[in-house]
PDB file as gemmi writes it, atoms N, CA and C in Angstrom:
CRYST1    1.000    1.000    1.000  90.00  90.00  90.00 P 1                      
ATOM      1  N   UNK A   1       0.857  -1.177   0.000  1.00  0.00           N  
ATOM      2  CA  UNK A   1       0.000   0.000   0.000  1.00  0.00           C  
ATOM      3  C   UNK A   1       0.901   1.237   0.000  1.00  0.00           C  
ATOM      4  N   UNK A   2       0.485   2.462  -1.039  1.00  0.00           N  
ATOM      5  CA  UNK A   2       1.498   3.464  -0.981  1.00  0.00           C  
ATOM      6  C   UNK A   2       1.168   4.501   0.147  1.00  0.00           C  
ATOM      7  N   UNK A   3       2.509   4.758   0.989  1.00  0.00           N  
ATOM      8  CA  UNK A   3       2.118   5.881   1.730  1.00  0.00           C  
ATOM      9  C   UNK A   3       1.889   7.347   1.187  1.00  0.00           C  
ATOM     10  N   UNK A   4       1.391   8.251   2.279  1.00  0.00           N  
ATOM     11  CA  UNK A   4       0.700   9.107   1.830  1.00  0.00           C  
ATOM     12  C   UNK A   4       1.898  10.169   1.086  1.00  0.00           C  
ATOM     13  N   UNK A   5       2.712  10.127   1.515  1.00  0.00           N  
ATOM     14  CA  UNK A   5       3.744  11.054   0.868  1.00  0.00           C  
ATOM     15  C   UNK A   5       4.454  10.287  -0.360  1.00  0.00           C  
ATOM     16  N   UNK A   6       3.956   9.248  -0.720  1.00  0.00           N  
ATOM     17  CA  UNK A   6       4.058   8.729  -2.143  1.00  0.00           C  
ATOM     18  C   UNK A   6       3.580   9.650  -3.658  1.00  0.00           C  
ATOM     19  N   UNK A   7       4.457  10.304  -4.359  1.00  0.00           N  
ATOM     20  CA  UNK A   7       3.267  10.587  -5.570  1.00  0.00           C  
ATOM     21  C   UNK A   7       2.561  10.058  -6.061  1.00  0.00           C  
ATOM     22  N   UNK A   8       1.470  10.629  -6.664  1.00  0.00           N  
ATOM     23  CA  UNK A   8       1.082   9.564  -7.348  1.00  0.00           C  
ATOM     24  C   UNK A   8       1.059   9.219  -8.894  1.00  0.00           C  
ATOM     25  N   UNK A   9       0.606   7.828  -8.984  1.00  0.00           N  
ATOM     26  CA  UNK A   9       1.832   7.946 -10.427  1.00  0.00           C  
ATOM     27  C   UNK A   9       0.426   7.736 -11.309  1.00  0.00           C  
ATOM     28  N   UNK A  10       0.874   7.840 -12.703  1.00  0.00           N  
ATOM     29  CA  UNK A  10      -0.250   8.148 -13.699  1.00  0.00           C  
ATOM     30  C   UNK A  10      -0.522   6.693 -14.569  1.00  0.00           C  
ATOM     31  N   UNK A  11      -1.266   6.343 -14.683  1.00  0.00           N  
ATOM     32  CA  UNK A  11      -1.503   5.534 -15.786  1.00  0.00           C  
ATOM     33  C   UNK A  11      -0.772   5.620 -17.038  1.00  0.00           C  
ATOM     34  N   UNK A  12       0.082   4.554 -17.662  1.00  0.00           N  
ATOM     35  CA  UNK A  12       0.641   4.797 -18.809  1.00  0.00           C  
ATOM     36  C   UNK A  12       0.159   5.283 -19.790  1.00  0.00           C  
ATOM     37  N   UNK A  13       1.129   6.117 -20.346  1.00  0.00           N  
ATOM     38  CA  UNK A  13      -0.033   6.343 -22.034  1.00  0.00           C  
ATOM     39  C   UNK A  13      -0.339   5.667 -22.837  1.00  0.00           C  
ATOM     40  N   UNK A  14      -0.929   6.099 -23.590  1.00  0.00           N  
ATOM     41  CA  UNK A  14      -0.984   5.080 -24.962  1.00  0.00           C  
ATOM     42  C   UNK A  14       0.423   4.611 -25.711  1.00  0.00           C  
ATOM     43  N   UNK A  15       0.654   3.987 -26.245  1.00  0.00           N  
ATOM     44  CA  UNK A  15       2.018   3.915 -27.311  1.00  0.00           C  
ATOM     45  C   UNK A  15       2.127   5.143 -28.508  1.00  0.00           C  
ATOM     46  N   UNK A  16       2.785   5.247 -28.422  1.00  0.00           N  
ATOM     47  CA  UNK A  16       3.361   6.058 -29.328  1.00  0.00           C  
ATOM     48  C   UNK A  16       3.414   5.181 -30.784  1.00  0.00           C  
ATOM     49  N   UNK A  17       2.549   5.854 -31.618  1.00  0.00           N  
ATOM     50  CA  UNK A  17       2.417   5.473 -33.314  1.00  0.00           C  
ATOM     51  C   UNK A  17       3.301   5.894 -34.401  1.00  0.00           C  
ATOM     52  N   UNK A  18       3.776   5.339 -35.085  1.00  0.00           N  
ATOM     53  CA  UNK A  18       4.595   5.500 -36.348  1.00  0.00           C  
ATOM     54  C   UNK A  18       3.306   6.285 -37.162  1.00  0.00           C  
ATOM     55  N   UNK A  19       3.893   6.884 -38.061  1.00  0.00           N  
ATOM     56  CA  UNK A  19       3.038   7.955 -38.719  1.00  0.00           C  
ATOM     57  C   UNK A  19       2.260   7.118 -39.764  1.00  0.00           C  
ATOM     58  N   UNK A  20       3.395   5.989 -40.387  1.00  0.00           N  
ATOM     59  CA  UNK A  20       2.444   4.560 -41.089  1.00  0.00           C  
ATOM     60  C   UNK A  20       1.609   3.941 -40.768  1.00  0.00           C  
ATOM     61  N   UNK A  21       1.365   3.716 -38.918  1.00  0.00           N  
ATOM     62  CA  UNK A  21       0.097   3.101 -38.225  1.00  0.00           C  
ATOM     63  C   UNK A  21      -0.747   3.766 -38.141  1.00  0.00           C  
ATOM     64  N   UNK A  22      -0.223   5.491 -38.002  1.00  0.00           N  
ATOM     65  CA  UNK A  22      -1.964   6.232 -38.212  1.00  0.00           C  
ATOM     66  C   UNK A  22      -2.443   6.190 -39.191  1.00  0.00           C  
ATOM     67  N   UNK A  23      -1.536   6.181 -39.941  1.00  0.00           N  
ATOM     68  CA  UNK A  23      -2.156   6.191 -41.424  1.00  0.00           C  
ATOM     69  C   UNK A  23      -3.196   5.505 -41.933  1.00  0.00           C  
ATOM     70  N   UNK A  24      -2.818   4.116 -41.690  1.00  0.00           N  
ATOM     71  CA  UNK A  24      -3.255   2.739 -41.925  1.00  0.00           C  
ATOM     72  C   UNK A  24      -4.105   2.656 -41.122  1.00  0.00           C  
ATOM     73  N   UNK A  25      -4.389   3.470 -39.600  1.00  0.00           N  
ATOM     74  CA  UNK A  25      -5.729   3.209 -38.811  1.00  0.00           C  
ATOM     75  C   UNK A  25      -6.945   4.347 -39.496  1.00  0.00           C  
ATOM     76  N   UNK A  26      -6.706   5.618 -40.064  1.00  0.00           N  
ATOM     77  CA  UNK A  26      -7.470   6.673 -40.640  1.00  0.00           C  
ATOM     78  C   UNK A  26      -7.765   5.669 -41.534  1.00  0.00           C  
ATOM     79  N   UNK A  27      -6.575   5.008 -42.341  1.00  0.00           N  
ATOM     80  CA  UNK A  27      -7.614   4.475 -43.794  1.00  0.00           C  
ATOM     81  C   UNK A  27      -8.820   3.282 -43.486  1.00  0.00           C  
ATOM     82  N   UNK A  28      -8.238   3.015 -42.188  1.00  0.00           N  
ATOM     83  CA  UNK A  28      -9.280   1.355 -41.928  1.00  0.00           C  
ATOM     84  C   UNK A  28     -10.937   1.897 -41.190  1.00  0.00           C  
ATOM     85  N   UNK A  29     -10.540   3.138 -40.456  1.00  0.00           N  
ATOM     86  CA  UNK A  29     -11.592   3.792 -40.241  1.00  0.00           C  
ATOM     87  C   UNK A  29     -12.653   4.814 -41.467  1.00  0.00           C  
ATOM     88  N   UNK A  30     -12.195   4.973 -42.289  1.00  0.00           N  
ATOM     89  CA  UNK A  30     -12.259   5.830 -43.169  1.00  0.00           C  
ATOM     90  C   UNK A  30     -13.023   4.755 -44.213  1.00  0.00           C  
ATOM     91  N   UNK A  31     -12.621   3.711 -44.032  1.00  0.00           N  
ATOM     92  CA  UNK A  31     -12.657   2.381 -45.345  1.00  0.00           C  
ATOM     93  C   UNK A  31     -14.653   2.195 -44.120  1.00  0.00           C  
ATOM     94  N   UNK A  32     -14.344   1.938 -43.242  1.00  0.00           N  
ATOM     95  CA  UNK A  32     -15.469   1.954 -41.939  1.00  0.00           C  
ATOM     96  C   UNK A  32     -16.670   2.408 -42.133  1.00  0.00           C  
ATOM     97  N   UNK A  33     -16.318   3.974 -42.377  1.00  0.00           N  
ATOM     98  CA  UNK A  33     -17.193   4.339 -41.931  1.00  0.00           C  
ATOM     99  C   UNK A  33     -17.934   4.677 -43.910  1.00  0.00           C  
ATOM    100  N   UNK A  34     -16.986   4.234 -44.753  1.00  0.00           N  
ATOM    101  CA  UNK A  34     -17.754   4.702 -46.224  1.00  0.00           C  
ATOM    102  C   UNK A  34     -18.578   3.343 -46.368  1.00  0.00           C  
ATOM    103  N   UNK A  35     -18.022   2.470 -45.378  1.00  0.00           N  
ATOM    104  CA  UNK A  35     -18.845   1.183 -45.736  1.00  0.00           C  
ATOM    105  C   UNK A  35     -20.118   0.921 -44.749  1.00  0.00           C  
ATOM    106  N   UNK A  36     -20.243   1.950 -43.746  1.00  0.00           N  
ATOM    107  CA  UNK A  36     -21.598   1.923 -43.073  1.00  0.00           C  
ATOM    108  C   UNK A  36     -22.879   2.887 -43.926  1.00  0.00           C  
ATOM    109  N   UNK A  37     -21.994   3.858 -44.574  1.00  0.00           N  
ATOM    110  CA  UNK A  37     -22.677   4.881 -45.591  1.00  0.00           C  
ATOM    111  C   UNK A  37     -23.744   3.941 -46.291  1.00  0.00           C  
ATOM    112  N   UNK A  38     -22.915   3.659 -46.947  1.00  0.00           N  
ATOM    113  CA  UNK A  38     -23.405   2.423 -47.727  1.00  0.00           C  
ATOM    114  C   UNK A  38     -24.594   1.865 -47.576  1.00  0.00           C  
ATOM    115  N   UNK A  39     -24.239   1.023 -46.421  1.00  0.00           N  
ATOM    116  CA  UNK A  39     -25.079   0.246 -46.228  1.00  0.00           C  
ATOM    117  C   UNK A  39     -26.682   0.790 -45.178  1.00  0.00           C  
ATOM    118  N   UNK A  40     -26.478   2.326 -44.992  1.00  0.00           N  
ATOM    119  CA  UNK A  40     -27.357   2.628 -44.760  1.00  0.00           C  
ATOM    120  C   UNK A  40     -28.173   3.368 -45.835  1.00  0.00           C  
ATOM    121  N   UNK A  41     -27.966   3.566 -47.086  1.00  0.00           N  
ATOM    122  CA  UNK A  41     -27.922   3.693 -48.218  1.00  0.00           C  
ATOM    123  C   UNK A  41     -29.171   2.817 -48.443  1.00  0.00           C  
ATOM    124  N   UNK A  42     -28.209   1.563 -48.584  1.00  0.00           N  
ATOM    125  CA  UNK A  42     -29.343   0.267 -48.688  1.00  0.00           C  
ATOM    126  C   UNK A  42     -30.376   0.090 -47.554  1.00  0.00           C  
ATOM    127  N   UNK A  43     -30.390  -0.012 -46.867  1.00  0.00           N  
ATOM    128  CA  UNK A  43     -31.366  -0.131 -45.480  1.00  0.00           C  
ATOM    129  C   UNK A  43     -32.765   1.026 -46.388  1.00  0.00           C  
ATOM    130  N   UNK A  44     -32.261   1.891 -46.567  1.00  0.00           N  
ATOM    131  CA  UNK A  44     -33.165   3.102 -46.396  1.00  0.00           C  
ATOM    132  C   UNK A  44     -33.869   3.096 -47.825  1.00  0.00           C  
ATOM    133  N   UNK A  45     -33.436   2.474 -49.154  1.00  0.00           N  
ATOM    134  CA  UNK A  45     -33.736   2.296 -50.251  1.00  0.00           C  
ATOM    135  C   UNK A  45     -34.410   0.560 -50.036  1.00  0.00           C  
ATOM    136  N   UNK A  46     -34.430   0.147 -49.131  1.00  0.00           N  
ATOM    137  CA  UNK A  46     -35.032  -1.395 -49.263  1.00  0.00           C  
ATOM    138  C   UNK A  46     -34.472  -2.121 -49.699  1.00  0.00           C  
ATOM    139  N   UNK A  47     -33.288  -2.179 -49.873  1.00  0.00           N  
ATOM    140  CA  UNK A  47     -32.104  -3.224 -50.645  1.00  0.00           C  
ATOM    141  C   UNK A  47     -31.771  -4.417 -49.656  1.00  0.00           C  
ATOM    142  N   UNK A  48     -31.732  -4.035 -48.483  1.00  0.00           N  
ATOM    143  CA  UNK A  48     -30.554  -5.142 -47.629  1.00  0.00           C  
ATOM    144  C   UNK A  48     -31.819  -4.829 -45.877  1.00  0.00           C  
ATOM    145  N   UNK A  49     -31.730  -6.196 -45.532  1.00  0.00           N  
ATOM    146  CA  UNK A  49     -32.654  -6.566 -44.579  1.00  0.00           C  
ATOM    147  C   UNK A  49     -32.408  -6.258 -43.117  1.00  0.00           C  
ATOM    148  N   UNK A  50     -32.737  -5.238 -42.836  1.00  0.00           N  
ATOM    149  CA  UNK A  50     -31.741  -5.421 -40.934  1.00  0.00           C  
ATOM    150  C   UNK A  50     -31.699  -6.370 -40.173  1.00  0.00           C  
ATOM    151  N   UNK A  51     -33.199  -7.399 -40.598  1.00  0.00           N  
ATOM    152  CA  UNK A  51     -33.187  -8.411 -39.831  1.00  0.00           C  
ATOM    153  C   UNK A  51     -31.975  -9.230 -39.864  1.00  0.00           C  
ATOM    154  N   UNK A  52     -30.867  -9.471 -40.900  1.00  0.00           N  
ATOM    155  CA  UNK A  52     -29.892 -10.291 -41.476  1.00  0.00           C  
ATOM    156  C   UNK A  52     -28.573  -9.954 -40.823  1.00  0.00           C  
ATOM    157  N   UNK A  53     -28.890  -8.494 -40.832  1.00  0.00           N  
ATOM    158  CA  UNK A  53     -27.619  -7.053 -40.478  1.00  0.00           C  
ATOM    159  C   UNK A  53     -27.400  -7.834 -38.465  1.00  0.00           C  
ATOM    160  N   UNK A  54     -28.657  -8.140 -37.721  1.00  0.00           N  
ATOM    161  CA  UNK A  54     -28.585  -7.820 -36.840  1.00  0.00           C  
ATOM    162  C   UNK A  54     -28.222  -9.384 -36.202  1.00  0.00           C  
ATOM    163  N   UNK A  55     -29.199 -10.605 -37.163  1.00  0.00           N  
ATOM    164  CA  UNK A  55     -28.351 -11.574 -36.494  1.00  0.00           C  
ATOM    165  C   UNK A  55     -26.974 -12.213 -37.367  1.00  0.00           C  
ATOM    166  N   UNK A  56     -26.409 -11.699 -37.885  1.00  0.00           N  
ATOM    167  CA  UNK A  56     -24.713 -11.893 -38.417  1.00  0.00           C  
ATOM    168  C   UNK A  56     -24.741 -10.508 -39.219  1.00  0.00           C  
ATOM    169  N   UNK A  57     -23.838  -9.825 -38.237  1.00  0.00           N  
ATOM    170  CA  UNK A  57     -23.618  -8.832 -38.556  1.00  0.00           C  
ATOM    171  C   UNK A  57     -22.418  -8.893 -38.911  1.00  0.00           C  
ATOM    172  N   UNK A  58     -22.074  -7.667 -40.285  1.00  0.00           N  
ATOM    173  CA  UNK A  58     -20.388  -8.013 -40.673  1.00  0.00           C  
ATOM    174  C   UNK A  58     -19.282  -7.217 -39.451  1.00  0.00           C  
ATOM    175  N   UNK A  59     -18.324  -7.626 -39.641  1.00  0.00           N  
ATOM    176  CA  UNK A  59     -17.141  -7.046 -39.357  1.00  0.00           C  
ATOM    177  C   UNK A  59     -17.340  -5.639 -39.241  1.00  0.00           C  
ATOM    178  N   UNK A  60     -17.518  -4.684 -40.373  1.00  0.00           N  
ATOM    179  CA  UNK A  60     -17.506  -2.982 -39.841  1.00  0.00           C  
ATOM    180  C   UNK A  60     -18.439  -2.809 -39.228  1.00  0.00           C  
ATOM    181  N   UNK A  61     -19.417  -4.260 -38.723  1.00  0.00           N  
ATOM    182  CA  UNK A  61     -20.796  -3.210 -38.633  1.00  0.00           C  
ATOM    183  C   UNK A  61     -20.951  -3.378 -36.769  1.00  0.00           C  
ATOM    184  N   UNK A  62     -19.967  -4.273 -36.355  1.00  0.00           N  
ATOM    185  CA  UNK A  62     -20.004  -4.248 -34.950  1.00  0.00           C  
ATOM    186  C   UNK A  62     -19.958  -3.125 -33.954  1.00  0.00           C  
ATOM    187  N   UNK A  63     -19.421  -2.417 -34.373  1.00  0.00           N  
ATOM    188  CA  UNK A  63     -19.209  -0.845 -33.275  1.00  0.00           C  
ATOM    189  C   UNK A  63     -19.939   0.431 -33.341  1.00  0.00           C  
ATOM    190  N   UNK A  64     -21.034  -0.191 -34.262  1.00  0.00           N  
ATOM    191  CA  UNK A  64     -21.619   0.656 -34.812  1.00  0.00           C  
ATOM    192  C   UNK A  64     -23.033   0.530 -33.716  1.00  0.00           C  
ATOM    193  N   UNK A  65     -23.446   1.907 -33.207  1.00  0.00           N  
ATOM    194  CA  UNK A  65     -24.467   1.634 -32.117  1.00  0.00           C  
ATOM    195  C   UNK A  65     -26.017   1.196 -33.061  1.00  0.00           C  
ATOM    196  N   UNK A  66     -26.409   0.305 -32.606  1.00  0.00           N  
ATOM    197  CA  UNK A  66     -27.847  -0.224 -33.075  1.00  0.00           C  
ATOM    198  C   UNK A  66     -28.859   1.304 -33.415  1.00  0.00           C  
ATOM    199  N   UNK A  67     -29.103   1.759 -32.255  1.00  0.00           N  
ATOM    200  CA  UNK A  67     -30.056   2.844 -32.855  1.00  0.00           C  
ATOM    201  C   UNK A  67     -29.642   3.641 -34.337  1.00  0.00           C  
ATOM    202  N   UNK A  68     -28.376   3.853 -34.196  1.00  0.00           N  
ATOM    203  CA  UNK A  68     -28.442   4.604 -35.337  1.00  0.00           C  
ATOM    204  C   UNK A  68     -28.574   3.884 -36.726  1.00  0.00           C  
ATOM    205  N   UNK A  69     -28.202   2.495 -36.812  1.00  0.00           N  
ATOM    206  CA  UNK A  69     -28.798   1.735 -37.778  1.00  0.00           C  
ATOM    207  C   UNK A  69     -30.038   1.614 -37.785  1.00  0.00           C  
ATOM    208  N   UNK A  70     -30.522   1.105 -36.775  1.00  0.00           N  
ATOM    209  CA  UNK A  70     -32.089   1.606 -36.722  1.00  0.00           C  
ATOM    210  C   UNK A  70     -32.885   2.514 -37.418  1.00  0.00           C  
ATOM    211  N   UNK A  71     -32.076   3.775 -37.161  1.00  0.00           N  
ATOM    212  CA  UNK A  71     -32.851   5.130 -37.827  1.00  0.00           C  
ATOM    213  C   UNK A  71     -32.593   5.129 -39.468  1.00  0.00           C  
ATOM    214  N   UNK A  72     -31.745   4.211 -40.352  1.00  0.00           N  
ATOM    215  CA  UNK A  72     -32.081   4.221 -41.340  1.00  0.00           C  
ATOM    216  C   UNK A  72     -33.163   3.327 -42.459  1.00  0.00           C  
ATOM    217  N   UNK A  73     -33.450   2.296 -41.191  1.00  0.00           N  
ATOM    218  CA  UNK A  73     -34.588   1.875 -41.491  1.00  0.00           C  
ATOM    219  C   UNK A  73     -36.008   2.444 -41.997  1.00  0.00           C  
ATOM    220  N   UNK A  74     -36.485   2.643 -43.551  1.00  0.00           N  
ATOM    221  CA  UNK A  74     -37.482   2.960 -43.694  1.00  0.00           C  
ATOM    222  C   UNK A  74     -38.695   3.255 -42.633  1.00  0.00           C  
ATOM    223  N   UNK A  75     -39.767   4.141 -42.023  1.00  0.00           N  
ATOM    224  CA  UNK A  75     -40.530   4.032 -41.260  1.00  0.00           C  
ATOM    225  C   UNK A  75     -40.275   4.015 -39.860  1.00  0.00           C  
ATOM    226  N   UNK A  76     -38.954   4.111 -39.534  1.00  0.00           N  
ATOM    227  CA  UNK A  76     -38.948   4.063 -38.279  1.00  0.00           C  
ATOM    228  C   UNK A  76     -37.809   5.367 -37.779  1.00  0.00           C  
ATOM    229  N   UNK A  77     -38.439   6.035 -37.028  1.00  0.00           N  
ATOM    230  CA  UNK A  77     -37.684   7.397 -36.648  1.00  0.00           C  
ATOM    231  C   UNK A  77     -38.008   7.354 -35.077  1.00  0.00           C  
ATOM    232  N   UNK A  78     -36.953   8.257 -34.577  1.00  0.00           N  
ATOM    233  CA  UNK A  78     -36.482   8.564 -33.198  1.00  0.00           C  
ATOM    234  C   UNK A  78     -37.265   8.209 -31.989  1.00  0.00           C  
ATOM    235  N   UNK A  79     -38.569   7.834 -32.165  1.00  0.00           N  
ATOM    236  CA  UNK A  79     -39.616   7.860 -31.585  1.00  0.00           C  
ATOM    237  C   UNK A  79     -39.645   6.195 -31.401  1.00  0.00           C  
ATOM    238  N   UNK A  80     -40.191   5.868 -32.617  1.00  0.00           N  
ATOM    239  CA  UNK A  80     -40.525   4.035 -32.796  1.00  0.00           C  
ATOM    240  C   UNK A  80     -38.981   3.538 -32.552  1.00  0.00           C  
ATOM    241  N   UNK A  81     -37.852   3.963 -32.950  1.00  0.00           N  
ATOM    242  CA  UNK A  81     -36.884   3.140 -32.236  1.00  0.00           C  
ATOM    243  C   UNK A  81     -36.366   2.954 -30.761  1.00  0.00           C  
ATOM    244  N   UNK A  82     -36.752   4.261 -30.083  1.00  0.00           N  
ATOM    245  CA  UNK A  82     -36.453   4.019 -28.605  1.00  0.00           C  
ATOM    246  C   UNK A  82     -37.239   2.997 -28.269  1.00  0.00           C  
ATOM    247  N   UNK A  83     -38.624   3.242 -28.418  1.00  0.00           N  
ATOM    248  CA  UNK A  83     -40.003   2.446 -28.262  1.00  0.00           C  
ATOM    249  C   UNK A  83     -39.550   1.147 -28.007  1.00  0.00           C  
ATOM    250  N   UNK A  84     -39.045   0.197 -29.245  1.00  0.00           N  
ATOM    251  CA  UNK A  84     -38.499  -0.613 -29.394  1.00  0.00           C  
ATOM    252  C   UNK A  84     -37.542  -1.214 -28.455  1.00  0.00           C  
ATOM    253  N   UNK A  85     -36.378  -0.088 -28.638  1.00  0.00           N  
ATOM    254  CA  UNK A  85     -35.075  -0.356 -27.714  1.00  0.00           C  
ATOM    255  C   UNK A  85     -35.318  -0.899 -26.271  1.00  0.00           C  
ATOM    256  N   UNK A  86     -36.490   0.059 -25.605  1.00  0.00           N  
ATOM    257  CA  UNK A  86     -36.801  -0.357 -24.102  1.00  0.00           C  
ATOM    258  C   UNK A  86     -37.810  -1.788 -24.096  1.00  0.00           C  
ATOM    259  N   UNK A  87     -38.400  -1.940 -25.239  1.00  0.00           N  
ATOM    260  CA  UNK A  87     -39.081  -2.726 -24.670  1.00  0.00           C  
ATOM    261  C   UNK A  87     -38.475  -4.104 -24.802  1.00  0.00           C  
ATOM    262  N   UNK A  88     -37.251  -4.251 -25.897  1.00  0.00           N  
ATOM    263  CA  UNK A  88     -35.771  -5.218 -25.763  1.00  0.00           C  
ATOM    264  C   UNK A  88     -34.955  -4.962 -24.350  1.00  0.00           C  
ATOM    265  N   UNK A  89     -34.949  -4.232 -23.502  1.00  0.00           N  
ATOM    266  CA  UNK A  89     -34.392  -3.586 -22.619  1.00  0.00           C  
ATOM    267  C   UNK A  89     -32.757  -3.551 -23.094  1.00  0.00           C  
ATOM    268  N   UNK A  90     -32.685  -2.503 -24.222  1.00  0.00           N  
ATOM    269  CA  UNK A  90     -31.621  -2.772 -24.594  1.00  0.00           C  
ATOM    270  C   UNK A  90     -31.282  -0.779 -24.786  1.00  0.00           C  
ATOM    271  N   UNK A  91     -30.001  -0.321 -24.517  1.00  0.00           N  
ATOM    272  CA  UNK A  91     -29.722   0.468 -24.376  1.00  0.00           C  
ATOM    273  C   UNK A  91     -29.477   1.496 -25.504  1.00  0.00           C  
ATOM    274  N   UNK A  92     -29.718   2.719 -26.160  1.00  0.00           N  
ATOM    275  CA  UNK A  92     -29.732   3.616 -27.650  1.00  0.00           C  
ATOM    276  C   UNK A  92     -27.925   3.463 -27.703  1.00  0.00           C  
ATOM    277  N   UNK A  93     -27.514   3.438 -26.780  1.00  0.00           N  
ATOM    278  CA  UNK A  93     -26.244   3.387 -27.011  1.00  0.00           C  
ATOM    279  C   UNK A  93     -25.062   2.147 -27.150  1.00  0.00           C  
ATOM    280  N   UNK A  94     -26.242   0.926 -27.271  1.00  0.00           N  
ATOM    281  CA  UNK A  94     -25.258  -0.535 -27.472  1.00  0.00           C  
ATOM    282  C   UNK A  94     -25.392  -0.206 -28.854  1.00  0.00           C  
ATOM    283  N   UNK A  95     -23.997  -1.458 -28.625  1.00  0.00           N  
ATOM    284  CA  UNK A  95     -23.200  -1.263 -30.420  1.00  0.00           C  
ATOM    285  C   UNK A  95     -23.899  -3.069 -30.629  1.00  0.00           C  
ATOM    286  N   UNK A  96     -24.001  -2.686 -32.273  1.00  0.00           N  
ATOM    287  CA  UNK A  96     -24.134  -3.964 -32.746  1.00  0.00           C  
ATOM    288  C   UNK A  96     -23.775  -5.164 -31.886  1.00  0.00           C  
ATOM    289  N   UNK A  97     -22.484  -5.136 -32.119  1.00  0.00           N  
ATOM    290  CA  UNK A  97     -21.523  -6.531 -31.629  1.00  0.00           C  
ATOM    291  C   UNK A  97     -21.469  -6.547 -29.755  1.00  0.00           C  
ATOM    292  N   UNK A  98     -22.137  -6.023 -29.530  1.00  0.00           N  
ATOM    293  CA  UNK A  98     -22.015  -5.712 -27.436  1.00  0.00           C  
ATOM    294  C   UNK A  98     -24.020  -6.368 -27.436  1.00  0.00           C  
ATOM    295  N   UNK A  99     -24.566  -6.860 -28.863  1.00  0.00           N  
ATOM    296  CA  UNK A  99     -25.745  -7.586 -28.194  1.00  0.00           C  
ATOM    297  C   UNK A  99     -25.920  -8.866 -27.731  1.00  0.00           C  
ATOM    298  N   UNK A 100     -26.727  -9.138 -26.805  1.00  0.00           N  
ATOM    299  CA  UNK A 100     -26.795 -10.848 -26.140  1.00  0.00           C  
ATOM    300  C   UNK A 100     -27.649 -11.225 -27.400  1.00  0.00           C  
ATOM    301  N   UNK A 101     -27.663 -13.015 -27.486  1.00  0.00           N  
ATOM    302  CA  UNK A 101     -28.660 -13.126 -28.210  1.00  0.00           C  
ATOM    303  C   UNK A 101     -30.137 -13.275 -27.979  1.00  0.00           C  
ATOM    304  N   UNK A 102     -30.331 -12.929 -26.564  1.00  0.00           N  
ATOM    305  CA  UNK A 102     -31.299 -12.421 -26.317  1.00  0.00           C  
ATOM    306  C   UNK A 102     -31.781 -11.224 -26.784  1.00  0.00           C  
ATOM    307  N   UNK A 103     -30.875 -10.250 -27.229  1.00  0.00           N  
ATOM    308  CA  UNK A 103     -31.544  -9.383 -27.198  1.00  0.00           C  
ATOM    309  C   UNK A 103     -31.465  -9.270 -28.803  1.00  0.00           C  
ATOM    310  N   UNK A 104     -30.869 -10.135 -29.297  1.00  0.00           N  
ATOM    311  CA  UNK A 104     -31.122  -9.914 -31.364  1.00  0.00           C  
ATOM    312  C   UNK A 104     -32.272 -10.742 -31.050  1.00  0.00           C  
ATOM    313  N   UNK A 105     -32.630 -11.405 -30.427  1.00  0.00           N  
ATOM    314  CA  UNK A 105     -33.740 -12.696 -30.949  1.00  0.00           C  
ATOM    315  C   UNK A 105     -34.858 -11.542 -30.893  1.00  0.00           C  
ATOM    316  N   UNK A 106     -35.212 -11.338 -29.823  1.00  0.00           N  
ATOM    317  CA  UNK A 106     -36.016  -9.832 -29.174  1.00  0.00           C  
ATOM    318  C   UNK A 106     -36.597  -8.673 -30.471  1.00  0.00           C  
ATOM    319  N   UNK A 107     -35.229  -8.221 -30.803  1.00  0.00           N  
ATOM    320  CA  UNK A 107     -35.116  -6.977 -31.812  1.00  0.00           C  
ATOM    321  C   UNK A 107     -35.922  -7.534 -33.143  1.00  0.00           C  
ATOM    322  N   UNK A 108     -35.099  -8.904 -33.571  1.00  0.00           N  
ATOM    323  CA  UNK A 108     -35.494  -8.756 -34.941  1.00  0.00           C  
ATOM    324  C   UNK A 108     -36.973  -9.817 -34.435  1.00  0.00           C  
ATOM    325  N   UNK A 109     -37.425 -10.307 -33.413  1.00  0.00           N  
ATOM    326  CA  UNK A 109     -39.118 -10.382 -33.227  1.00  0.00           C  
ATOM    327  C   UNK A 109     -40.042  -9.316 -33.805  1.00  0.00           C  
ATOM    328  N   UNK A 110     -39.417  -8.136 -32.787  1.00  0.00           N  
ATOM    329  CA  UNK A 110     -40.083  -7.407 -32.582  1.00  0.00           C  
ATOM    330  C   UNK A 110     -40.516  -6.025 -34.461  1.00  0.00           C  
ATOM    331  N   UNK A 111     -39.197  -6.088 -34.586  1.00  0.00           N  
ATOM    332  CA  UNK A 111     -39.036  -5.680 -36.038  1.00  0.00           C  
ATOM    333  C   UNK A 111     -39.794  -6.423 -37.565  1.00  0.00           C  
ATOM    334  N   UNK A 112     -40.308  -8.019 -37.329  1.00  0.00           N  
ATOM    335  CA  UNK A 112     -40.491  -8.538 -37.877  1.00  0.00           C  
ATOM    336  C   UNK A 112     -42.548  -8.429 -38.031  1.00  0.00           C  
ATOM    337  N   UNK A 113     -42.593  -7.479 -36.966  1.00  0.00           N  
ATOM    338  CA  UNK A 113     -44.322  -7.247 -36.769  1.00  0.00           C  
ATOM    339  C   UNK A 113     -44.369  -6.165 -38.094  1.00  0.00           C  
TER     340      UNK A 113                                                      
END                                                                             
């Protein structure tokens, strides 16, 4: 246990990045987020199914918080998706990939009315 006349010490920083790893993290984010564009693109034109999105969801689409995929769903705006969200007891701010499968089984039930 440190005594009181101990400083106190800081949590390490992050690592220090080569200017090639930011690079390569802007482009993977950048590659991310043109590929959620996209696909909310489709959502909103009727192309691609959320029900599909939500139980195997791809790779970019994990960190991506549910509501806001939600909101590109044809017919359903700010209102009908909270609606939803609570009655999944599931939070506006979980990400795709942070759902139980309780709570996709739930969502795409409930989405499927």
């Amino acid at each position: 246990m440190p005594s009181v006349s101990d400083p106190v010490t800081k949590p390490s920083a992050a690592p220090e990045r080569s200017l090639t790893q930011r690079m390569e993290a802007l482009q993977r984010a950048n590659d991310i987020r043109t590929r959620r564009a996209r696909l909310k693109i489709e959502l909103k034109a009727g192309r691609q199914s959320i029900h599909q999105l939500l139980l195997k969801p791809p790779s970019y689409l994990e960190t991506a918080k549910v509501f806001d995929i939600m909101l590109a769903v044809p017919k359903y705006g700010r209102v009908k998706v909270n609606k939803i969200l609570t009655q999944c007891r599931i939070s506006p701010s979980k990400t795709i990939g942070g759902l139980s499968e309780r709570q996709r089984g739930e969502l795409v039930a409930l989405l499927r009315r």
